[in-house]
C-alpha positions in Angstrom: 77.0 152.6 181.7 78.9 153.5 178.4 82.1 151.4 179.9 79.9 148.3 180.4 77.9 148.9 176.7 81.7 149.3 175.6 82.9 145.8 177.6 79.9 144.4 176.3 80.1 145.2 172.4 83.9 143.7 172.6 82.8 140.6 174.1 80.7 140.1 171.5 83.2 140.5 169.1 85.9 138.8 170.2 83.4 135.4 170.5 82.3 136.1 167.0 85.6 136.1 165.5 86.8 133.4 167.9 83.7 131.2 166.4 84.7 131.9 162.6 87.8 131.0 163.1 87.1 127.7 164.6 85.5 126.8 161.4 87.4 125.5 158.3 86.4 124.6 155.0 88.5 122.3 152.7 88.7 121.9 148.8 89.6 119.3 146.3 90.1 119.7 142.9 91.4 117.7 140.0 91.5 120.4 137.4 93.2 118.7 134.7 95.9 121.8 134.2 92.1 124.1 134.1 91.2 122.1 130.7 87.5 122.1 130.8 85.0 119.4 129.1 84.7 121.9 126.4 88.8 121.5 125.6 89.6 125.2 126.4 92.0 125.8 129.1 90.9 128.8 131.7 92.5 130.1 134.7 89.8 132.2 134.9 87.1 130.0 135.0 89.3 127.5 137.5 90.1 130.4 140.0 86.6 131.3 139.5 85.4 128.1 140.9 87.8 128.5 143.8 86.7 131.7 145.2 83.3 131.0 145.0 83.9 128.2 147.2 85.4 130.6 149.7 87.8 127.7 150.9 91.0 128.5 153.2 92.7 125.2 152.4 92.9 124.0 148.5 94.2 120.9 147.2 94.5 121.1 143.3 95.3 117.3 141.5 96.7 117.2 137.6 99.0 120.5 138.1 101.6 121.1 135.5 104.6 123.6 136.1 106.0 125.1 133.3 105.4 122.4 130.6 105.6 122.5 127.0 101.8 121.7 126.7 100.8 124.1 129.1 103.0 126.6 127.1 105.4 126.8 130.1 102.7 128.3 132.4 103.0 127.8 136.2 99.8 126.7 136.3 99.6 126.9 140.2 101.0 130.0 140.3 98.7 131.5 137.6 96.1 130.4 140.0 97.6 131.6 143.6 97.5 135.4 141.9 94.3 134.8 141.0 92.8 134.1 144.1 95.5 135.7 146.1 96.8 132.3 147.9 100.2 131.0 148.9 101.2 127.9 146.7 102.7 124.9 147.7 103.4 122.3 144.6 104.2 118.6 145.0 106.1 117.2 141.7 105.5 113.8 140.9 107.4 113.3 138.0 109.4 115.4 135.1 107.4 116.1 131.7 107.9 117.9 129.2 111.2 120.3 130.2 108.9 120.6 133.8 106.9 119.0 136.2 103.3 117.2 136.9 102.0 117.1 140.0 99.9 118.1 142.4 99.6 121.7 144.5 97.7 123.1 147.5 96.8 126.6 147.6 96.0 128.1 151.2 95.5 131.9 152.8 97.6 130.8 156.0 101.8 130.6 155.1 102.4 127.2 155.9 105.5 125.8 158.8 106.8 123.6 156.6 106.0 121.2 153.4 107.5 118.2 151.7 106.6 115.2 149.5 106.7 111.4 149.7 107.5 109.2 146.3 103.7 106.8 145.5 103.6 103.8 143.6 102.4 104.0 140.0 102.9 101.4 137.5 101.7 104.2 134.1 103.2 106.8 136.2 105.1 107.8 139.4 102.5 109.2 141.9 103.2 111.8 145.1 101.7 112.8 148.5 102.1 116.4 149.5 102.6 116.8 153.0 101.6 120.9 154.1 102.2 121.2 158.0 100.1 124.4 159.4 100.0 125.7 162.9 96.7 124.1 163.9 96.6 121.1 161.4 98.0 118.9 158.7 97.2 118.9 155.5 97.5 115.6 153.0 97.2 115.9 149.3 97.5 113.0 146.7 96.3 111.5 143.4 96.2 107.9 143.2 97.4 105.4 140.8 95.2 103.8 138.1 96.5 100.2 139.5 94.5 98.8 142.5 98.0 96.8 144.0 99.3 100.6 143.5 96.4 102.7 145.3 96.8 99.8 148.8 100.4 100.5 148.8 99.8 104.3 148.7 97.2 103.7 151.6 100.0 101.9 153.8 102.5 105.0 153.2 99.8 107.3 153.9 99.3 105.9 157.2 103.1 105.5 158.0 103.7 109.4 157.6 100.5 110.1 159.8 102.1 108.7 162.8 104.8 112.0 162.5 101.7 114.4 163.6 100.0 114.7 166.9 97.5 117.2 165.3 94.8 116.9 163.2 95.6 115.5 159.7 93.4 116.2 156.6 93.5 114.2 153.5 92.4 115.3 150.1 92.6 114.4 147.1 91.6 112.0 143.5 91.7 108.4 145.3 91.2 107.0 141.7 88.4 104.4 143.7 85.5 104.5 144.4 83.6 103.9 147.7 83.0 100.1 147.7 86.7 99.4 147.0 89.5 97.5 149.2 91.0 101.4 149.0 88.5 103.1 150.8 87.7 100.1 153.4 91.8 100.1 154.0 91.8 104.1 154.8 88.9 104.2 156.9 90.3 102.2 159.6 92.6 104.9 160.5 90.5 108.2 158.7 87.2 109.2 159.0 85.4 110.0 155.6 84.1 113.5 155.7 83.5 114.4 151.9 80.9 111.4 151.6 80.0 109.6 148.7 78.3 112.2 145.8 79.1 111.3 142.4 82.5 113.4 141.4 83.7 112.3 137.6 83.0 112.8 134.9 82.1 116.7 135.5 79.2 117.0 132.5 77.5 113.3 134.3 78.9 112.1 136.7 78.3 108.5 137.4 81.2 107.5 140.2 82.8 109.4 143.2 86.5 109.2 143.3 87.3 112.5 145.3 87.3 112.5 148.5 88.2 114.4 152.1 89.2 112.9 155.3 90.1 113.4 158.7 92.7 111.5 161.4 93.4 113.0 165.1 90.4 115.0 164.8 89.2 114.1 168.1 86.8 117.7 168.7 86.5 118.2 165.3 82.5 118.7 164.0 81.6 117.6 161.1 79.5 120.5 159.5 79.0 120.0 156.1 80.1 118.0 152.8 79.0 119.1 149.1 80.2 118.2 145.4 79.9 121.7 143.8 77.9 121.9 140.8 80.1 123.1 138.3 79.8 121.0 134.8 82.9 122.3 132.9 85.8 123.7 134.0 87.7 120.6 134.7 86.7 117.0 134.1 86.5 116.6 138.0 83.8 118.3 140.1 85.4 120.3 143.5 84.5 118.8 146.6 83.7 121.5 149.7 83.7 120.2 153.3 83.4 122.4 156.4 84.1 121.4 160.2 84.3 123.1 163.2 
């Protein structure tokens, strides 16, 4: 009797934990190097904000490394010790005796990572490619210039074709969700973020962050939300979970 009580309790536990695992939540960010609306710059406040959203898989847009206006703070790895993350950062061009960019911060140690030169006519723009066991992970901040952001799309899809598993795509598309932009990616990815209103943080009146999904074939969509925080970037986070 005790055996089977023992068998049983096990069971249980092992389907649990196989259950939560199957589940994944996603984050964007622009956090405009973790200058808030009120002009202060907080780590604190930003890796605040990131716990709270209890998110696994981070993508962070506006990311200095050691810069002379960020007082030559690694700004993403200020914020991996904060939240206790690794940190892979994507450099999109020099500044300022160091780099601009973006970063993704994640609790699993990624197989490999690279990046892939944008187009950007006021400045050079990257995609951060993160390969993980289970999935891919695509993080980006497009250009200001429309001609710019349809480019970025077509290079996008090019380096999708490398992976057989699921691909996720974060990041500041700089357009919102009536433009040639997001009709161009949504042939190939499947918009999981929706379309809440993202920028600016204090009232926001446009969404220009999104998350989506390629290869995804038994993926569920569980849930998409713009978190509610006002100041401590100029962006609001977006949270998505799937199964």
């Amino acid at each position: 009797m005790y055996k089977l009580l023992y068998l049983s309790i096990l069971a249980t536990l092992f389907c649990s934990q196989t259950s939560a695992q199957k589940k994944l939540r996603l984050l964007t960010y622009n956090i405009r190097n973790a200058k808030g609306m009120d002009n202060k710059v907080d780590y604190d406040r930003v890796a605040a904000v990131l716990l709270q959203a209890k998110a696994p898989i981070v993508a962070l847009q506006e990311v200095d490394s050691v810069t002379k206006r960020s007082n030559a703070v690694d700004v993403l790895q200020q914020l991996a010790q904060k939240t206790k993350m690794q940190a892979v950062y994507g450099a999109a061009i020099p500044l300022q005796g160091g780099k601009y960019g973006v970063g993704l911060l994640s609790k699993e140690k990624p197989l490999q990572h690279y990046t892939i030169p944008l187009p950007g006519k006021e400045e050079e723009r990257v995609l951060l490619v993160v390969e993980f066991k289970k999935y891919v992970v695509f993080n980006t901040h497009f250009s200001l210039t429309e001609a710019d952001r349809l480019a970025s799309v077509n290079i996008i899809n090019e380096q999708a074709t490398h992976f057989q598993k699921p691909i996720y795509l974060l990041g500041d598309l700089n357009a919102e969700p009536t433009s040639p932009v997001l009709t161009a990616l949504q042939q190939n990815w499947t918009l999981l973020s929706g379309t809440a209103l993202t920028f600016p943080a204090n009232t926001p009146d446009r969404c220009i962050d999104y998350i989506f999904s390629r290869n995804a074939i038994k993926q569920k969509h569980m849930s998409a939300t713009v978190i509610n925080e006002a100041i401590a970037s100029d962006h609001r986070p977006v949270l998505v979970e799937v199964k």
